[in-house]
C-alpha positions in Angstrom: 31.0 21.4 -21.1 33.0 22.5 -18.0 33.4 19.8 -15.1 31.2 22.8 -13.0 28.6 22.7 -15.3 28.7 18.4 -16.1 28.0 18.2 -11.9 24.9 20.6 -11.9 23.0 18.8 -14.6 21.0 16.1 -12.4 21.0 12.3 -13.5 18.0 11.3 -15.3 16.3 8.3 -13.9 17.0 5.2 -15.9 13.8 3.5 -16.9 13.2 -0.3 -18.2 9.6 -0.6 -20.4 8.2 -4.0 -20.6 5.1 -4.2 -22.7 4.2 -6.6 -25.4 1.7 -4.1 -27.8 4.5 -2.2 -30.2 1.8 0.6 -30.6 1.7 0.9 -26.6 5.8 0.4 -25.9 5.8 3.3 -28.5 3.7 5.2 -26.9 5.4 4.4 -23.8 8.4 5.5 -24.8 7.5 9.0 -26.1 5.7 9.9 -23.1 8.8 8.6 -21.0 11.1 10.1 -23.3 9.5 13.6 -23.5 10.0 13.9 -19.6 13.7 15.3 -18.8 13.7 13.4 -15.9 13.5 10.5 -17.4 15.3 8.0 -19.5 14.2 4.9 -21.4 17.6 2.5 -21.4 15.2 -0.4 -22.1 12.1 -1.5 -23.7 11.3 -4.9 -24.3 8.0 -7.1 -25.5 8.1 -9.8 -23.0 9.5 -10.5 -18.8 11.9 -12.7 -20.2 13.6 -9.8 -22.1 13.4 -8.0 -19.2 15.3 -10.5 -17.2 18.2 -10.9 -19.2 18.6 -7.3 -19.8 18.0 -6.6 -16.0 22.1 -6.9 -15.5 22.9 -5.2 -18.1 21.1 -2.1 -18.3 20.6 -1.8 -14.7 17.3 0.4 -14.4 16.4 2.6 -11.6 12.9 1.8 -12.0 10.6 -0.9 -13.9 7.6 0.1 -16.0 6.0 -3.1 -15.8 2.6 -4.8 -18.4 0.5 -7.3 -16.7 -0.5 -9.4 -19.5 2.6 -10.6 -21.3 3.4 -13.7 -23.8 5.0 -16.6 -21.3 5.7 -15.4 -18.2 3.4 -12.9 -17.0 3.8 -9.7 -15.1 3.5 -10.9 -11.8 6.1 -14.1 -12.4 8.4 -11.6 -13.9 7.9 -8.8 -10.5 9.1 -12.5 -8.4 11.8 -12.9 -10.5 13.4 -9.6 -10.5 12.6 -8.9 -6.5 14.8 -12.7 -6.5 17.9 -11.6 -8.8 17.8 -7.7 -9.2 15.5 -5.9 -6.6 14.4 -3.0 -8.6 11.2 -0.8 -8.1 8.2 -1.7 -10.6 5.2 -0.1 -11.2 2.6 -1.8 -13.0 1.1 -0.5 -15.9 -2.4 -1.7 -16.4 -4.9 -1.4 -18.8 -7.9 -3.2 -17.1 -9.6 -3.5 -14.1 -11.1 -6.6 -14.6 -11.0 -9.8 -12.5 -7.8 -11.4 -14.3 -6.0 -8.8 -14.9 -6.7 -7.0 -11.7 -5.9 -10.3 -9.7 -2.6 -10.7 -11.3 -1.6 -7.0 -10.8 -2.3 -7.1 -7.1 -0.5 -10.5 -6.7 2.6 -8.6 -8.6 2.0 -6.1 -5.2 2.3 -8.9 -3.1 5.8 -9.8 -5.1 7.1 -6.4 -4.4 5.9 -4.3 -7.3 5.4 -0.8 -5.7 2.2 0.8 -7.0 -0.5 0.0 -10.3 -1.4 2.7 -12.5 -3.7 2.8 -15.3 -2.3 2.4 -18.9 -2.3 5.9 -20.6 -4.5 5.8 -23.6 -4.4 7.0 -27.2 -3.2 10.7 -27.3 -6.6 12.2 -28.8 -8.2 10.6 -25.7 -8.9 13.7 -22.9 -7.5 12.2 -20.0 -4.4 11.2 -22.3 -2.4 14.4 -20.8 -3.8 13.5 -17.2 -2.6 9.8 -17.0 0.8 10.8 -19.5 2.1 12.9 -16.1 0.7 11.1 -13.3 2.7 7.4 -15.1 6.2 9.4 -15.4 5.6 11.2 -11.6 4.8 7.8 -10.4 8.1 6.6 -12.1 10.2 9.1 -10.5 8.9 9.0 -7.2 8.8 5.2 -6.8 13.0 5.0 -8.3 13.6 6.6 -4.9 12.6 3.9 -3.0 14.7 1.2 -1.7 13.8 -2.2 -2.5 14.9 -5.4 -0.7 15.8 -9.2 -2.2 12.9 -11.4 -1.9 13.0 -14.8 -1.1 12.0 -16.9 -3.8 8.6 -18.5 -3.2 6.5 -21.1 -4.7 3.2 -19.7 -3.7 1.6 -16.4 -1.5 -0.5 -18.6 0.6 -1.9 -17.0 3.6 -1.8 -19.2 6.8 -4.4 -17.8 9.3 -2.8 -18.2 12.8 -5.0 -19.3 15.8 -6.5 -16.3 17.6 -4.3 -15.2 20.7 -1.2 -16.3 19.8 1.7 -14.2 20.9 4.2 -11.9 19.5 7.7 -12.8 18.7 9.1 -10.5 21.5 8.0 -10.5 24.6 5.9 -7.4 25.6 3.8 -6.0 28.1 0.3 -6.3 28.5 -1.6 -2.8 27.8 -5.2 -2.7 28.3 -7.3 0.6 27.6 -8.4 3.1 29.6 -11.5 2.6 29.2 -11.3 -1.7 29.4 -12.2 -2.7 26.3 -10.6 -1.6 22.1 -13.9 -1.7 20.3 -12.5 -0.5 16.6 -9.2 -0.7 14.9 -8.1 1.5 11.7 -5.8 0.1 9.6 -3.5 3.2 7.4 -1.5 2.2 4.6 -0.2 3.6 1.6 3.1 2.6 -1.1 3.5 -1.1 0.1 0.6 -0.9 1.4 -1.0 -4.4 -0.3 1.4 -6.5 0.8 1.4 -5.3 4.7 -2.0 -5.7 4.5 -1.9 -9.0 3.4 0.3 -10.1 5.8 -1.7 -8.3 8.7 -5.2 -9.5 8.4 -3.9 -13.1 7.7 -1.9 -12.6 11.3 -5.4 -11.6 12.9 -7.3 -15.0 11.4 -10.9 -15.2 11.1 -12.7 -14.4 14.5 -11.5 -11.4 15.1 -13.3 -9.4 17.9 -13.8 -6.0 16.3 -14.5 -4.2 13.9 -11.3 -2.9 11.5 -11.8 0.4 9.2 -9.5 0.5 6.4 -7.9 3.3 4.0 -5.6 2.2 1.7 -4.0 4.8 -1.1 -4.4 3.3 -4.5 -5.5 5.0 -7.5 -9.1 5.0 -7.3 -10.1 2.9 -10.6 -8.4 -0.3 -8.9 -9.9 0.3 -5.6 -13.2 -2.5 -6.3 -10.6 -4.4 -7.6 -8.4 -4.6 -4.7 -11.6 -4.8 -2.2 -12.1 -8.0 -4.1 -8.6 -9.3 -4.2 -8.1 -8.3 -0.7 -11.5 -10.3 0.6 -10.2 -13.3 -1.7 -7.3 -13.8 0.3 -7.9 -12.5 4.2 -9.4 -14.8 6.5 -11.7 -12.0 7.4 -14.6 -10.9 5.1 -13.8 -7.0 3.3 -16.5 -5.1 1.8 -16.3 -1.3 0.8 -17.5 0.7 3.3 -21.4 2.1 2.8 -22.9 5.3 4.3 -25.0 4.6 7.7 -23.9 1.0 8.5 -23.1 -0.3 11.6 -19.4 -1.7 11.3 -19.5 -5.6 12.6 -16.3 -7.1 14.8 -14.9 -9.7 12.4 -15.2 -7.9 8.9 -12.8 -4.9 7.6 -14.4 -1.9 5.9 -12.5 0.0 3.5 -12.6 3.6 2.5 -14.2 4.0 -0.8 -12.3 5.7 -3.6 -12.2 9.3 -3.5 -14.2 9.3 -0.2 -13.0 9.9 3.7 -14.2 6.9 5.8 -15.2 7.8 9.4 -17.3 6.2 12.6 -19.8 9.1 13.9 -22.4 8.0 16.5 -21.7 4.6 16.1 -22.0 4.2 12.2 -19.8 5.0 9.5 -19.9 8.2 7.7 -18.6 8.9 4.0 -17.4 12.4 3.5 -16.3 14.0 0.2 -14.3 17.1 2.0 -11.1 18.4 0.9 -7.9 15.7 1.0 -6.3 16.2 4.1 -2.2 15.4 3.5 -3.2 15.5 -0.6 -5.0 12.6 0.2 -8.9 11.3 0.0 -9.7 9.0 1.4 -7.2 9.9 4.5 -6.0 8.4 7.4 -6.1 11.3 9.6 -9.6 11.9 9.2 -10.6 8.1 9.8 -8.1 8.6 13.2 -9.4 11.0 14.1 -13.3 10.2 13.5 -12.3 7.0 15.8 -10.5 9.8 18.7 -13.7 11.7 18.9 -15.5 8.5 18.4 -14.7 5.8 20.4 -11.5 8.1 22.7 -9.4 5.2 24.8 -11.7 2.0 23.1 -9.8 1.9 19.5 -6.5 1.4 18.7 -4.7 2.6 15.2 -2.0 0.9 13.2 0.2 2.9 10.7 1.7 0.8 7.9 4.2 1.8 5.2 3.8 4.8 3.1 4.8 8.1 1.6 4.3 11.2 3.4 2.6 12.1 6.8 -1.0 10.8 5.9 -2.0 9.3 9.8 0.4 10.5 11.9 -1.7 13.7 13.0 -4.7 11.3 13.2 -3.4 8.5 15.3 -1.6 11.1 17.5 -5.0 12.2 18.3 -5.8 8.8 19.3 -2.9 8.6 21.3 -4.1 11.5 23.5 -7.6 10.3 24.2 -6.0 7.3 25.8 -5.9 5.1 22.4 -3.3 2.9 21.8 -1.2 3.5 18.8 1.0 1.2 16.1 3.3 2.0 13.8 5.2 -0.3 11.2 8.8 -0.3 12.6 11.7 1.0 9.8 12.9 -2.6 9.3 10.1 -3.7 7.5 8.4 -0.7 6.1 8.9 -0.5 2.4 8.4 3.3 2.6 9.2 4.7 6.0 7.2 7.9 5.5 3.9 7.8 7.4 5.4 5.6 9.9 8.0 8.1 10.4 6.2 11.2 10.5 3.8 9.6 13.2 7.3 8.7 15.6 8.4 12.1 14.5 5.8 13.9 16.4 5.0 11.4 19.6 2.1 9.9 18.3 3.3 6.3 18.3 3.1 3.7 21.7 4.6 1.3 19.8 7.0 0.8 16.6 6.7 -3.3 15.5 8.2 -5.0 12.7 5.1 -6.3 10.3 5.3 -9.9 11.7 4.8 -8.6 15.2 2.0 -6.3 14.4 -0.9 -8.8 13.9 0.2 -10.8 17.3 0.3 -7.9 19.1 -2.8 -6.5 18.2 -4.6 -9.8 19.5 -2.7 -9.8 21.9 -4.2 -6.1 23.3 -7.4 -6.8 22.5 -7.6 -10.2 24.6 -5.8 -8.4 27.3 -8.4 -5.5 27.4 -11.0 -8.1 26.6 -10.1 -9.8 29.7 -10.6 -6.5 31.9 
């Protein structure tokens, strides 16, 4: 083959399996294998194969099993973020409590995204979960990942309500005197910012917060749970008809837009808006229309440009707008596209977003 010809072929993503069932890792590996832009340069039955391959056969991107003999799939996403940052995605076959629990602590570690394991081949959604695990894959091998800190627990330490911001800022009230509602966006990364966001705004928060989070939708009462078990602040799933309450977070439900109409929140099963449902731009805009200069939206890390035409609308009814700023953001997509087209007041590193947020609210509180 010509040196002309060697160039145009494009380098196949270099994939590390760790899964303890042979009959799965098999399985695994055809489906991996049978994609050309993939390639399996690893596959190992437990995380401490993984880690003393890691060096050696230096993946691109980590298929990662929850449940693993010794160190489990969460220990082993701490330990590679530590030594090797590498993008994971965990493969999981269950949605119950334990497992669940430990794959959303791996997405506090750094793990990227959780997909469901693909099942036998006769199954009919076989073909379905087959080519959304190896799209997954080749996406997530794009994203940059940074060295974690090692840590001996993910504790969350609920701050005391009105502290202030690292950085000094100015005070911004609303228009209209007073932020009734703020939305919450947030998609690859997504878990982690989240975490780390409603811990910053403790437990009396003075309004309500609406929440959509992109995660495949089988995980999403799964990560309602896990995400209540560790915020300061109640979160439930969001129902048709209530009346949202300051101090509690409402999330979208899976495969559902979440909006505020007439004072109550609304669950619509349109179209997805940026190939998304539930979207952020719908439940920005629902709160522009809403609630005009009395909510505030927040933009967290992400793929794409889910939000950013949403929270620019609540930018121009007087709203005030936050975006995660580039140096924190694991994906700088949404956040991006929202700065990209003036819809952003204010870009903040994750650690400042929290403080500020208090810190508005107090000030138009104080009106």
């Amino acid at each position: 083959m010509s040196t002309t010809v060697q160039k145009s072929v494009a380098k196949r993503i270099r994939v590390m399996i760790v899964e303890d069932s042979r009959p799965v890792r098999e399985m695994l590996e055809y489906i991996i294998g049978e994609d050309p832009r993939l390639e399996v340069v690893a596959s190992v039955a437990s995380a401490e194969d993984a880690l003393r391959k890691l060096h050696q056969v230096a993946p691109d991107v980590i298929s990662m099993d929850i449940r693993l003999p010794g160190m489990n799939g969460f220990e082993a996403t701490q330990r590679i973020m530590v030594e090797r940052p590498t993008p994971i995605v965990v493969v999981s076959a269950s949605v119950e409590s334990e497992e669940l629990n430990i794959s959303m602590n791996a997405l506090r570690a750094g793990a990227l995204s959780v997909m469901e394991k693909p099942v036998s081949a006769s199954h009919h959604h076989y073909a379905e979960l087959a080519g959304r695990l190896c799209t997954q894959l080749v996406i997530m091998s794009q994203v940059r990942v940074i060295r974690q800190r090692a840590r001996r627990n993910l504790g969350l330490q609920p701050p005391v309500i009105g502290q202030q911001a690292s950085r000094s800022m100015p005070i911004v009230a609303s228009a209209a005197g007073s932020f009734q509602m703020v939305g919450i966006v947030a998609s690859t990364g997504g878990p982690n910012a989240l975490a780390k966001v409603l811990a910053g705004l403790g437990c009396n928060f003075p309004a309500p917060v609406l929440l959509v989070q992109h995660i495949t939708p089988s995980f999403l009462t799964g990560f309602v749970a896990w995400l209540n078990g560790i915020s300061p602040m109640p979160v439930v799933e969001a129902t048709e008809g209530e009346i949202p309450k300051p101090g509690i977070v409402y999330v979208a439900p899976a495969e559902r837009h979440l909006l505020i109409e007439r004072g109550c929140l609304h669950l619509d099963s349109g179209e997805p808006v940026s190939s998304q449902r539930p979207s952020g731009t719908v439940l920005f805009r629902s709160m522009a229309r809403s609630l005009g200069a009395n909510c505030l939206g927040v933009l967290l890390t992400g793929m794409g440009e889910d939000g950013a035409a949403g929270l620019r609308d609540v930018r121009e009814r007087g709203g005030y707008t936050i975006a995660e700023d580039e140096t924190t953001a694991v994906v700088y997509g949404m956040p991006a596209a929202a700065v990209n087209i003036g819809a952003v007041c204010e870009s903040l590193p994750l650690d400042d977003i929290a403080p500020r947020v208090l810190q508005l609210l107090l000030a138009a509180a104080s009106v």
